[in-house]
C-alpha positions as CSV (number, residue, x, y, z in Angstrom):
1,X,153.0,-72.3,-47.2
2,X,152.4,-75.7,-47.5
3,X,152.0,-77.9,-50.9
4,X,150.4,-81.1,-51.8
5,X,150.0,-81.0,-48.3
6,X,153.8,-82.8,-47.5
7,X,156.5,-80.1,-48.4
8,X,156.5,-76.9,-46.7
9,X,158.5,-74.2,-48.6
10,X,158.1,-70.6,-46.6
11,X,159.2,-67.0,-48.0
12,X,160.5,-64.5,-45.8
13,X,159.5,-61.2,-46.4
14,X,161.9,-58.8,-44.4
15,X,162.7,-55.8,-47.1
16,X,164.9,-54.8,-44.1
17,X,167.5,-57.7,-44.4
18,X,167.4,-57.9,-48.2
19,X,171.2,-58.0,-49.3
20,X,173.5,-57.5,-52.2
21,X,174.3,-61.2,-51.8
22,X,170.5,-61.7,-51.5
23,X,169.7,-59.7,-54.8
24,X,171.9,-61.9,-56.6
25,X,171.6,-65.3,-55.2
26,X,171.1,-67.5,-58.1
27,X,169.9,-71.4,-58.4
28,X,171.8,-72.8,-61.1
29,X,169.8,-75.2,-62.8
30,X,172.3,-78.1,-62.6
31,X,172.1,-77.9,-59.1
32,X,168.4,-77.9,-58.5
33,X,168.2,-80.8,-60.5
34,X,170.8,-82.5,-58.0
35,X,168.6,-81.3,-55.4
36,X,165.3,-82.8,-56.5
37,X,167.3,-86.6,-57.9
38,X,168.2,-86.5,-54.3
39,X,164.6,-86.2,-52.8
40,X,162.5,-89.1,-52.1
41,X,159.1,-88.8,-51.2
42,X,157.8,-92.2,-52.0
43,X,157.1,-95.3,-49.8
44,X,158.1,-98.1,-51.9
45,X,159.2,-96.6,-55.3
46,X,162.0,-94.9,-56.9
47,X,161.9,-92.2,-59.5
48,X,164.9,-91.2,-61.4
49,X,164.2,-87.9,-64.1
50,X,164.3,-88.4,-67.7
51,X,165.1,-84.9,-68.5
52,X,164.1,-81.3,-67.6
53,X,161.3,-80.5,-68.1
54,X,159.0,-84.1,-67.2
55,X,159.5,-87.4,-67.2
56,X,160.8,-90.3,-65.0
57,X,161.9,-93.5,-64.7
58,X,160.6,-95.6,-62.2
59,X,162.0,-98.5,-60.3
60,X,161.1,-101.0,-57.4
61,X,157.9,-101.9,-58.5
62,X,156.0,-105.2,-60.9
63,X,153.1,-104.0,-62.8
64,X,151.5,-107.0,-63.2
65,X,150.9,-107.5,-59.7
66,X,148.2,-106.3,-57.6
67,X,149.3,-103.0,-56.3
68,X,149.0,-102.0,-52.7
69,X,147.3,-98.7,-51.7
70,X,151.1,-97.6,-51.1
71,X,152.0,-98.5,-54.2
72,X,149.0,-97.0,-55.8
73,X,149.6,-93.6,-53.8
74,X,153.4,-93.4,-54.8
75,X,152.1,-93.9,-58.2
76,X,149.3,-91.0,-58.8
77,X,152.0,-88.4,-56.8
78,X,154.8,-89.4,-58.8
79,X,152.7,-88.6,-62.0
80,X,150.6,-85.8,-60.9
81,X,152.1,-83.9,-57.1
82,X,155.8,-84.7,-58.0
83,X,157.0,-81.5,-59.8
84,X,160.6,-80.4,-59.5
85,X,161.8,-76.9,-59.6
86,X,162.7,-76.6,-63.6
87,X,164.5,-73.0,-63.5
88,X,164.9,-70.4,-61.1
89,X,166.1,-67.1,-62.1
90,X,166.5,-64.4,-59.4
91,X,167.1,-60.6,-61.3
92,X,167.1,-57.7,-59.2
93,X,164.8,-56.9,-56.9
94,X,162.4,-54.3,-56.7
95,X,161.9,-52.4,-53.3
96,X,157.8,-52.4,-53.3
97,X,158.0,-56.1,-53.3
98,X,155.3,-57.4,-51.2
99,X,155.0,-61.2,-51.7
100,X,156.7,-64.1,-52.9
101,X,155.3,-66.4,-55.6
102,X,156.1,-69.6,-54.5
103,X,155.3,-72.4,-57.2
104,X,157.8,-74.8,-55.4
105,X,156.2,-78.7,-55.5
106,X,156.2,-81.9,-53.5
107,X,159.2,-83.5,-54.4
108,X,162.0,-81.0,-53.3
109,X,162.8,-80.5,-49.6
110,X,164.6,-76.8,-49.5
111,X,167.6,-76.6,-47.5
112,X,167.5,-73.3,-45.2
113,X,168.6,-70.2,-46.5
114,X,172.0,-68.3,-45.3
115,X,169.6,-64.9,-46.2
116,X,166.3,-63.4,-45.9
117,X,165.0,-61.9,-49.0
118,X,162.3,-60.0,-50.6
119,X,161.3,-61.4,-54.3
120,X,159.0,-59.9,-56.3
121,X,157.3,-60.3,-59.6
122,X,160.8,-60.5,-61.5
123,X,161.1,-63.1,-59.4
124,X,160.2,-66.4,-61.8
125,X,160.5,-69.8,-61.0
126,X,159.5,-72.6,-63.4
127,X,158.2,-75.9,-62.1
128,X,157.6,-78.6,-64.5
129,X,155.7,-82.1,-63.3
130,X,157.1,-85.3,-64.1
131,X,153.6,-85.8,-66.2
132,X,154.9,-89.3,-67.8
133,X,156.3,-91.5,-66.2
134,X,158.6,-95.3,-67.3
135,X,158.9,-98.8,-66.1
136,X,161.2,-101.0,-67.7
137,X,161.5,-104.9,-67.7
138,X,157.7,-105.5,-67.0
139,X,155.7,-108.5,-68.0
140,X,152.3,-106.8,-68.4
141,X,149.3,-108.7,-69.9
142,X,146.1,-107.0,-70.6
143,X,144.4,-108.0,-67.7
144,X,147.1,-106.3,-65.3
145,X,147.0,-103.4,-67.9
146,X,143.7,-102.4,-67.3
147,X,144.2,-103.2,-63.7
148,X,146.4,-100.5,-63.8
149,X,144.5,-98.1,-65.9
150,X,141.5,-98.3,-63.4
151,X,144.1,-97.3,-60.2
152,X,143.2,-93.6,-61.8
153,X,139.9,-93.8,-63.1
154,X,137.3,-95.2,-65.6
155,X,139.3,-96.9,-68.5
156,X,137.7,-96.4,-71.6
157,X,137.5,-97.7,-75.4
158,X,138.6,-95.7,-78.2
159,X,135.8,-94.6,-79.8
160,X,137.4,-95.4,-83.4
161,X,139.9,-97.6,-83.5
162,X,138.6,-101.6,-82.7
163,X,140.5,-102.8,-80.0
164,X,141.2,-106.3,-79.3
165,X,138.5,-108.8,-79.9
166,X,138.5,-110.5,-76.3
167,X,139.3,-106.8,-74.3
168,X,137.8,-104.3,-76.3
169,X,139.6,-101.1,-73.7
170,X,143.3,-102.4,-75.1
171,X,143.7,-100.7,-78.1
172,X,146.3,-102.8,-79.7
173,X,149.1,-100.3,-82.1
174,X,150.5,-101.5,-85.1
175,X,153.4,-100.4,-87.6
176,X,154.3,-103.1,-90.3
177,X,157.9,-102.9,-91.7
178,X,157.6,-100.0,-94.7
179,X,154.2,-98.6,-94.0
180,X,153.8,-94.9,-95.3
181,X,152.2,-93.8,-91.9
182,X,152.1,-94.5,-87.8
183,X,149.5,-94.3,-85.8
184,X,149.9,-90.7,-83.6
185,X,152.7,-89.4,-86.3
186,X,151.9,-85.9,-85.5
187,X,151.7,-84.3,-81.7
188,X,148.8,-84.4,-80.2
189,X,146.9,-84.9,-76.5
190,X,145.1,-88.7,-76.8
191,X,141.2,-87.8,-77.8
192,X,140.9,-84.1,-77.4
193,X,138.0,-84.6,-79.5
194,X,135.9,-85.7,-77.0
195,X,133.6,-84.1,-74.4
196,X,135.4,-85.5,-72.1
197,X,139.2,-86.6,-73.5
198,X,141.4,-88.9,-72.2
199,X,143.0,-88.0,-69.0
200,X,146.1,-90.8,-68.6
201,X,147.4,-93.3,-71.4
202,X,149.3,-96.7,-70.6
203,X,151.3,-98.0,-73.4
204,X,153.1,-101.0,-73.3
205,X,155.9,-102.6,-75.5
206,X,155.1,-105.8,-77.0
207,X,158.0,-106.0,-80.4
208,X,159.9,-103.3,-80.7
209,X,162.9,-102.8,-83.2
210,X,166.2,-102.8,-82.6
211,X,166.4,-99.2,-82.8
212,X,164.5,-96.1,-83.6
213,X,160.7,-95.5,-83.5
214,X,161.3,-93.6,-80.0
215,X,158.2,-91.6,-78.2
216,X,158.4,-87.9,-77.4
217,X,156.5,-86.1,-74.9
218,X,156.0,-82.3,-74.3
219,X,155.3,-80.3,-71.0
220,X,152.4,-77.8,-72.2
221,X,152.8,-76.9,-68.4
222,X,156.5,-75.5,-69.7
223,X,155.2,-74.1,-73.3
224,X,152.3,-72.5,-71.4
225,X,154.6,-70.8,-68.5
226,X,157.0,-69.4,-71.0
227,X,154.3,-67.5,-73.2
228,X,154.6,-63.9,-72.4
229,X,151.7,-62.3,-70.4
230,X,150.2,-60.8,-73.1
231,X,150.2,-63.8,-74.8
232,X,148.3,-65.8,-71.9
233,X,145.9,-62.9,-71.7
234,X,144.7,-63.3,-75.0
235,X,144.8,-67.1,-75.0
236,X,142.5,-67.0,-71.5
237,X,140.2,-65.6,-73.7
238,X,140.0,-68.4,-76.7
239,X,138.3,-71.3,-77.4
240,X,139.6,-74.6,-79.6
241,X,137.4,-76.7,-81.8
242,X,138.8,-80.0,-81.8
243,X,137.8,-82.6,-84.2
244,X,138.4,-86.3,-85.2
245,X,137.5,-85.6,-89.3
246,X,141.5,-84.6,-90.5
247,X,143.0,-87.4,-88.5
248,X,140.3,-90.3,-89.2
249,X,139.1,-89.3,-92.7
250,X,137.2,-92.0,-94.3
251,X,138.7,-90.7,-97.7
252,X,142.3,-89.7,-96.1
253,X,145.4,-91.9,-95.8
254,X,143.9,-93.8,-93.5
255,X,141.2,-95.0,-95.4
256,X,142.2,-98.8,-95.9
257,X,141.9,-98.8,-92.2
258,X,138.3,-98.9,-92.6
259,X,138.3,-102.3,-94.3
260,X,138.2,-105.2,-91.3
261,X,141.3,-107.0,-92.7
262,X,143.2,-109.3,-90.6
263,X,146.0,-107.9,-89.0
264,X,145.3,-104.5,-89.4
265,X,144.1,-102.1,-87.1
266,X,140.3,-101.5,-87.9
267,X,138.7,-98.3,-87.3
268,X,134.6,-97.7,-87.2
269,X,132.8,-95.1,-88.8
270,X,130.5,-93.4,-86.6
271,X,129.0,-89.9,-85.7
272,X,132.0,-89.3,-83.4
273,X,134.2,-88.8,-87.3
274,X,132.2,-85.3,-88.4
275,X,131.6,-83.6,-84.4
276,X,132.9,-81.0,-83.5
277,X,134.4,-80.7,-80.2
278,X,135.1,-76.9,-77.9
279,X,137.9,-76.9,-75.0
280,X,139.4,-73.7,-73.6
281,X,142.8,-73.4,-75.6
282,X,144.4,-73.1,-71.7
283,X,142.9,-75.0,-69.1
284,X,143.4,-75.8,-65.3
285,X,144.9,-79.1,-64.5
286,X,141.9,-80.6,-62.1
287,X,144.0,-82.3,-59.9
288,X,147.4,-79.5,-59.5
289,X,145.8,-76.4,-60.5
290,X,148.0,-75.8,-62.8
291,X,147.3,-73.9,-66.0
292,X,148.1,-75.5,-69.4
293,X,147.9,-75.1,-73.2
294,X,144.5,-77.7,-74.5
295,X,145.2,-77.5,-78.5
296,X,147.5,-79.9,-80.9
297,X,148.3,-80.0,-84.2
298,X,146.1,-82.7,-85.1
299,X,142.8,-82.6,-83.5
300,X,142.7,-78.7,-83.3
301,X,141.0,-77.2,-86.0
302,X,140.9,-73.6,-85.0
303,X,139.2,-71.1,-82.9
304,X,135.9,-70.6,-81.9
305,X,134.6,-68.0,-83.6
306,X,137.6,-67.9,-85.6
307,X,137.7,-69.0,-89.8
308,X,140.0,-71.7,-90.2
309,X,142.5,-69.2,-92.3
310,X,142.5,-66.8,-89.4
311,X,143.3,-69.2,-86.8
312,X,146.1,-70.5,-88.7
313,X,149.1,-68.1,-87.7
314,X,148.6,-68.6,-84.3
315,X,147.9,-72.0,-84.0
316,X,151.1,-72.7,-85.9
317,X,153.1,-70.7,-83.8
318,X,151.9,-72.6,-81.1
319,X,152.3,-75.5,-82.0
320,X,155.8,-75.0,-82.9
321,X,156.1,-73.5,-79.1
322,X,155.0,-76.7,-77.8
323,X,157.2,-78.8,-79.7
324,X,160.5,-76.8,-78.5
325,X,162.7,-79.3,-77.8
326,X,163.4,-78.0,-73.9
327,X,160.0,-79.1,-72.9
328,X,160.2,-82.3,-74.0
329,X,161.7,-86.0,-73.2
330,X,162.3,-88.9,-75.6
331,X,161.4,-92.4,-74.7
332,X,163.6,-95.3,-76.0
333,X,161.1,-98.6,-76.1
334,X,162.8,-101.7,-75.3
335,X,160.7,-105.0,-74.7
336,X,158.9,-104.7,-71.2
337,X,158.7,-101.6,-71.4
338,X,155.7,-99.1,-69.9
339,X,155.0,-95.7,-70.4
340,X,152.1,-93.8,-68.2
341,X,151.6,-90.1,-69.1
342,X,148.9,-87.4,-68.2
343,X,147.3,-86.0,-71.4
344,X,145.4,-83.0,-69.7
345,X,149.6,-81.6,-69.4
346,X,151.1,-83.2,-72.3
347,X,151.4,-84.2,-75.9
348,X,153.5,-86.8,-77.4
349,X,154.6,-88.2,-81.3
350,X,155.3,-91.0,-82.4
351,X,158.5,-90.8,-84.4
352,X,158.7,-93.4,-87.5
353,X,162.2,-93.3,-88.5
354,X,162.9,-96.9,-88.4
355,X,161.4,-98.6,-92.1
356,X,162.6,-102.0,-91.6
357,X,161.1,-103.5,-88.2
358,X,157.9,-104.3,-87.2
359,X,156.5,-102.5,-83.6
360,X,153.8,-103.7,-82.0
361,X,152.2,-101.5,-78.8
362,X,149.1,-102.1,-76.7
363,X,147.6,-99.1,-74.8
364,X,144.5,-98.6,-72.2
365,X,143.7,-94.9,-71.5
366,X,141.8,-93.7,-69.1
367,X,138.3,-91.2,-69.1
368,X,138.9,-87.1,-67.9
369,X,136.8,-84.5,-66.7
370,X,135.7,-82.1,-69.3
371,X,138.5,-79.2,-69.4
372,X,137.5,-76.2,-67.8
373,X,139.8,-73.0,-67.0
């Protein structure tokens, strides 16, 4: 079987072969991850993993230059085709095993096997996209930013928040030293709230402090994968409303925001602050087909069809899922540096742990399809 249409992985079923040694062979997960840092599938670029379960750091490439169609290419597959093998766990086999689900992606070459084998539906392996990705030391201006943003489709302005007065798409992110609240404090995915949310974010480091403030992201990929089946079941079957009105209220923290003052960030009321917004709670990645929780703790409001009280137990629960700490990566800003991640797979937070210093971000985010299952 071949996938993403470079890496061909194949399963042998002969039942008749199947060994003891077989029935017990075992990837460690240490070593797979040696075996994908040592694969290279791109042209011109070089991504070294983060962690786990997403993420990587990318090298051999300057932003702020036109990219090549090469360059563009290596991009959208390191974000989107490169996946790594996460965790494979082989248990015993059962003997009506007739197939082998292969979820192996582009970025890891398997080495031949010393057996045949027969795997079966104990068989599970986990595969995890990169799904963000980071450049360091890059002199980006907006200009070149949304040069980049447009390499994977129509950029967009946030519908809310002012962005800056001579590129209205570059959203410019402010903390001032000792203010009570950050912009994107709790997880979410970037304006779920929309018909059609943001796909992929850019956000670039313009002051950062000396320390703390750092980014995480989450896989919903992983927190989706590791539900049990009769979990997914149910979820297949629900709905999210998603809503802007908790996170922008006019008469919530945020409220001063609402004043045009110089050197704040200025929001806009419009209609886009009371709608109400319906996504499947999982949905199917357009571009991998890969299923992945849609809901986050602060646009979701609860279920279709559901009372805000009902929904409660269960959204909490999987919001604390998708926060487990094995599914996610933490960024350390430094000045230069870029961060590029795919919101129809992930969620991020901004931590605010660091009083003192000032941080200044810009970001340009890109339009998505509507999610579908």
């Amino acid at each position: 079987e071949e996938l993403f249409g470079e890496i061909q992985c194949y399963a042998y079923l002969k039942m008749q072969a199947v060994t003891k040694a077989a029935r017990n062979l075992f990837f460690h997960r240490q070593e797979v991850r040696t075996l994908c840092a040592s694969a290279n599938i791109y042209q011109q670029i070089t991504v070294n993993k983060v962690a786990g379960a997403l993420g990587g750091e990318v090298e051999g490439i300057e932003l702020h230059e036109p990219l090549t169609a090469t360059l563009q290419a290596d991009l959208k597959k390191a974000l989107n085709d490169h996946s790594v093998m996460h965790e494979a766990r082989f248990f015993d086999l059962q003997d009506s095993c007739t197939h082998f689900p292969v979820h192996i992606a582009s970025a890891i070459s398997i080495p031949a096997m010393p057996y045949s084998f027969t795997l079966g539906h104990e068989l599970n392996i986990l595969c995890v996209a990169l799904l963000q990705l980071v450049f360091r030391n890059q002199s980006l201006e907006p200009q070149s930013h949304m040069a980049l943003a447009e390499v994977f489709g129509k950029i967009e302005a946030h519908p809310i928040v002012k962005g800056l007065p001579d590129y209205p798409n570059v959203l410019q992110i402010v903390k001032e030293p000792g203010a009570p609240t950050r912009f994107g404090e709790v997880w979410h995915s970037d304006n779920s709230y929309l018909e059609r949310p943001t796909s992929i974010s850019i956000l670039r480091s313009l002051e950062v402090p000396p320390y703390g403030n750092d980014t995480l992201l989450t896989s919903t990929y992983a927190s989706y994968d590791t539900l049990s089946e009769g979990m997914k079941a149910t979820l297949l079957k629900l709905t999210g409303v998603h809503s802007a009105k908790r996170a922008f209220s006019v008469e919530g923290h945020r409220k001063e925001n609402f004043n045009e003052k110089e050197g704040k960030m200025a929001y806009m009321v419009n209609e886009i602050l009371t709608q109400e917004t319906r996504h499947p709670v999982v949905c199917t990645h357009p571009d991998t087909g890969r299923p992945a929780l849609y809901i986050n703790s602060m646009f979701t409001l609860r279920f279709d069809g559901w009372t805000e009280e009902e929904s409660k137990p269960l959204l909490d629960f999987l919001f604390q899922h998708i926060a487990r700490p094995e599914y996610s990566c933490r960024i350390v800003w430094a000045p230069g540096t870029v961060v590029m991640w795919d919101n129809q797979c992930t969620q991020h937070i901004a931590l605010g742990d660091n009083w003192e210093h000032r941080r200044i971000m810009q970001r340009v985010t890109v339009q998505g399809p509507r999610p579908s299952q």
